[in-house]
Structures are given as C-alpha cells and as structure tokens.
C-alpha positions in Angstrom: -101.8 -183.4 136.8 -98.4 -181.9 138.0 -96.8 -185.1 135.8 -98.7 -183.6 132.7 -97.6 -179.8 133.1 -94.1 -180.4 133.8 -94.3 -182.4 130.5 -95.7 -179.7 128.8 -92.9 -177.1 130.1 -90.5 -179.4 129.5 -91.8 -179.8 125.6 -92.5 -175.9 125.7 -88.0 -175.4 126.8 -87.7 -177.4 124.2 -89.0 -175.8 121.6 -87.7 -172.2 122.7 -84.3 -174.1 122.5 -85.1 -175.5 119.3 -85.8 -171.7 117.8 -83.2 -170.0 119.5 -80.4 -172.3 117.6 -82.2 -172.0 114.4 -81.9 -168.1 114.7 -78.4 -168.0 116.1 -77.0 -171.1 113.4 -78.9 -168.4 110.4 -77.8 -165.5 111.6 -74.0 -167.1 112.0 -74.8 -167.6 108.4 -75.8 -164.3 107.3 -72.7 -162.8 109.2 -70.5 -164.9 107.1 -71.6 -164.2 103.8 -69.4 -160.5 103.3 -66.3 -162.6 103.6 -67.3 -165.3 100.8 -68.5 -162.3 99.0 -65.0 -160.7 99.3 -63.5 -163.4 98.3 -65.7 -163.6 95.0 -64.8 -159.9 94.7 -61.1 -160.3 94.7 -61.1 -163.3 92.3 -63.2 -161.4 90.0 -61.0 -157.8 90.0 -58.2 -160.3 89.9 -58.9 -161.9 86.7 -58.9 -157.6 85.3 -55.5 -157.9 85.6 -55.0 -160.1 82.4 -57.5 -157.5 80.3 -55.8 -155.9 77.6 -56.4 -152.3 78.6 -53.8 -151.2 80.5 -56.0 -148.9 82.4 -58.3 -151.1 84.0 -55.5 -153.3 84.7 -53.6 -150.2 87.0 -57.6 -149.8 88.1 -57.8 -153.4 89.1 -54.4 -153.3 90.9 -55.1 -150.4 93.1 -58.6 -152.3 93.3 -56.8 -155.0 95.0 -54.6 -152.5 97.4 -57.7 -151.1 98.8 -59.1 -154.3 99.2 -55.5 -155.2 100.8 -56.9 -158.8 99.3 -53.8 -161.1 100.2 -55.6 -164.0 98.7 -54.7 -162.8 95.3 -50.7 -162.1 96.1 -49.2 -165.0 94.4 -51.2 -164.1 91.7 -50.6 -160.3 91.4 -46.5 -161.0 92.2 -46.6 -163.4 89.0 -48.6 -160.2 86.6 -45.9 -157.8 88.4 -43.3 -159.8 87.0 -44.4 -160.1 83.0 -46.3 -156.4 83.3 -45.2 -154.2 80.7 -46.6 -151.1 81.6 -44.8 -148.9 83.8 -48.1 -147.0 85.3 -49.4 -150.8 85.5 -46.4 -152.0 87.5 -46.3 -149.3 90.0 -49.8 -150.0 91.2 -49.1 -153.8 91.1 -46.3 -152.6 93.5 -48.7 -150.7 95.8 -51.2 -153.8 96.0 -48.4 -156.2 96.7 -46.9 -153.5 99.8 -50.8 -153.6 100.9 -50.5 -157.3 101.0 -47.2 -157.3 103.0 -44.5 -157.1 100.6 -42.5 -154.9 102.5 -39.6 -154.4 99.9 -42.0 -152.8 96.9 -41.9 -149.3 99.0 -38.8 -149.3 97.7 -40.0 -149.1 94.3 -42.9 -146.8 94.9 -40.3 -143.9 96.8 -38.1 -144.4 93.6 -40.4 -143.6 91.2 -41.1 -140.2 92.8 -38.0 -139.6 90.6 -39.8 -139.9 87.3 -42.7 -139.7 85.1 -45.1 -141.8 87.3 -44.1 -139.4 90.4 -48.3 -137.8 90.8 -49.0 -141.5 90.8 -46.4 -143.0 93.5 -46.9 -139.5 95.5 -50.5 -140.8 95.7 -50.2 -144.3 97.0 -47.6 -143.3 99.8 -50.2 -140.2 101.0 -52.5 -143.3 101.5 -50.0 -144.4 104.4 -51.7 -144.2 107.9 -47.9 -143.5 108.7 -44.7 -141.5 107.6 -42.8 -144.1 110.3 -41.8 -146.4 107.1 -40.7 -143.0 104.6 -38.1 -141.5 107.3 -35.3 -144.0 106.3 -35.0 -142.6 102.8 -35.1 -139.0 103.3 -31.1 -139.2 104.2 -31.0 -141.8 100.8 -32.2 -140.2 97.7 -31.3 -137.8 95.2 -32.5 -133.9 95.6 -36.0 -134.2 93.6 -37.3 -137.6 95.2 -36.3 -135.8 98.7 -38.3 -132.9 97.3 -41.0 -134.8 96.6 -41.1 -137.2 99.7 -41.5 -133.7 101.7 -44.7 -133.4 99.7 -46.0 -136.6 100.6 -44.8 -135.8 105.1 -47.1 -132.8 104.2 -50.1 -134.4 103.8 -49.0 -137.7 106.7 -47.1 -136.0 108.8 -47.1 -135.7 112.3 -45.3 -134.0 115.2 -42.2 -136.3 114.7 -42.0 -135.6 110.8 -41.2 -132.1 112.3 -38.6 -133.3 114.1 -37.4 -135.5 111.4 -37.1 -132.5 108.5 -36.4 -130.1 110.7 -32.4 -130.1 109.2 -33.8 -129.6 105.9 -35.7 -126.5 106.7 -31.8 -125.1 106.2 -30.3 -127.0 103.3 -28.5 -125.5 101.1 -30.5 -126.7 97.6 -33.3 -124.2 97.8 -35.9 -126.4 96.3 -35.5 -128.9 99.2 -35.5 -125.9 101.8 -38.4 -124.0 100.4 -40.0 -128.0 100.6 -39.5 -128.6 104.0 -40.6 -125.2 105.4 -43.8 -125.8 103.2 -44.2 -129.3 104.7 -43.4 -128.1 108.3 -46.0 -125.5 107.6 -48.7 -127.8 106.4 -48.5 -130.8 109.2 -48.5 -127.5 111.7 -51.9 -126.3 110.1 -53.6 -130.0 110.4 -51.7 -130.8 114.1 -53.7 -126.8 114.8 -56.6 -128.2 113.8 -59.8 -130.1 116.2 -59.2 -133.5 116.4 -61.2 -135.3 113.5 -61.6 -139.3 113.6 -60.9 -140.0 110.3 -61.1 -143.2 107.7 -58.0 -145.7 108.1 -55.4 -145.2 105.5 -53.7 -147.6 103.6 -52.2 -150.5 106.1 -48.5 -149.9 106.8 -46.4 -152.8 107.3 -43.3 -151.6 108.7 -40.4 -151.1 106.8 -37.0 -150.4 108.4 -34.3 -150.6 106.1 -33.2 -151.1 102.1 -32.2 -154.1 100.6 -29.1 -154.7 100.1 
C-alpha cells in the first residue's frame, strides 16, 4: 500500500512539473512576441522611406528615431545619402543620431541656421540632455546661438545656467535678450514640483566637431 501511494505522488510531481514548464516555455513565448513585432514594425516604416511623397518619407524617418530602430541604420544611412529633400534629410539625420551616429548633431545644430530651423529646434528639444549642445554655443554664428538658447530653454538644467550665464551680457542684443529668456524659463521649470516625466530622445554623447 505505501509502494502504491508513493507511486501515485511521484506520477502526481510529475504532472505539476509537466504544467508548470508548459506555462513558463508559453508565457517565455508570449513575452517575446513585442520584440519580433518591432522588428516587423521597423521593416515595414522602413520600406516608407522609398515612397514618393516626401512627407511620409520625413514621417517615416522620425518614425524610425522614436523607434531608435538600429536595425534599419544601414538602410536609413544609404536613403540619407541619395535623399533629395532637405526637410527629408534632416529627419533622416535625427533617426541616424537616435541610432548612434554621433556626428549627424552636427548637421541638425547647423540647420538651426536656415529654413528647416522649427524642424531641427524640434528634434534637439527631444534631447533627455543639453550635455551634448554646450560645445557649440562658443562655435556658431549669432542666429544658430540664438536659437540653440531656445532649445537650453525647454532642456535645460541648473548647469545650462551656468553655461549661458556670459551670454546674459553679450553685446548682440538678440543673443542677450535670448539667454536672459532662457535663464528665465529653465528657472521657472527647476521652481517647479518634481514631475517624473516620459524619457526623451536617447542622447549618445557627443564631445567634440569633426575635423
């Protein structure tokens, strides 16, 4: 008789064990789904790119910067290169910084000195940083400068202040009037309660120009 039930709760473990794998090798399953499904994603707002409207082209680019999908970089470095579009190029330049291409910052601070400026003043505002914009505030012309004070307005933080400080007192008016409004502004949001907010765009570190 004891033979017989330590059988049976032997056969009994062995079942439990038996269900218990089944439910952990499914749910492994389940849990690895979102990745193959981002992967499917990216391919898919990759293949935008080529579409003859330039529009969902720039759409698809910045697409692929949220998605920071460096998957598609060889791909989206090859469209940057035969892109025609200017509007189209700078967001191609913003998805490839997202994917690590350090040196396209570059090319998104420059074009705060032209046409495209709302557009490239957007992308860096996206920076869960000003760490990387600091090196070109003592490198461009009087407008970008301007405009790069816009941009530490909205990132800020208590070194920016430090950082603009010198400007607050420059002699170009435009760039003074900037940096007292920018001072004023990360001021106001250092002021306020402390707010967890959603992760900005990935910032990968930048420290000096090319050559």
């Amino acid at each position: 008789m004891h033979y017989i039930k330590a059988t049976l709760f032997i056969f009994a473990l062995m079942i439990c064990a038996a269900c218990f794998s089944g439910k952990v090798c499914a749910q492994n399953s389940q849990e690895e789904v979102p990745s193959s499904e981002s992967t499917v994603d990216s391919s898919a707002i990759a293949k935008k790119l080529s579409s003859p409207d330039p529009l969902e082209r720039e759409r698809a680019a910045e697409e692929l910067a949220r998605l920071a999908a460096v998957d598609q970089m060889k791909l989206v470095a090859g469209y940057r290169l035969q892109e025609r579009d200017s509007r189209v190029r700078l967001a191609l330049d913003w998805a490839l910084y997202r994917m690590g291409r350090n040196e396209t910052l570059f090319r998104l601070v420059h074009d705060l000195d032209s046409s495209r400026h709302e557009q490239a003043a957007g992308y860096l505002a996206q920076l869960d940083t000003p760490d990387p914009l600091y090196i070109f505030l003592s490198q461009v012309n009087f407008k970008t400068q301007e405009r790069l004070l816009e941009v530490f307005g909205k990132i800020g933080d208590a070194q920016t202040l430090e950082r603009i400080r010198p400007l607050i007192n420059s002699l170009d008016e435009k760039i003074a009037r900037a940096a007292q409004s920018a001072s004023a502004e990360i001021t106001r949001r250092l002021a306020e309660p402390h707010q967890e907010l959603p992760t900005r765009a990935r910032t990968t570190g930048v420290t000096s120009p090319p050559n």
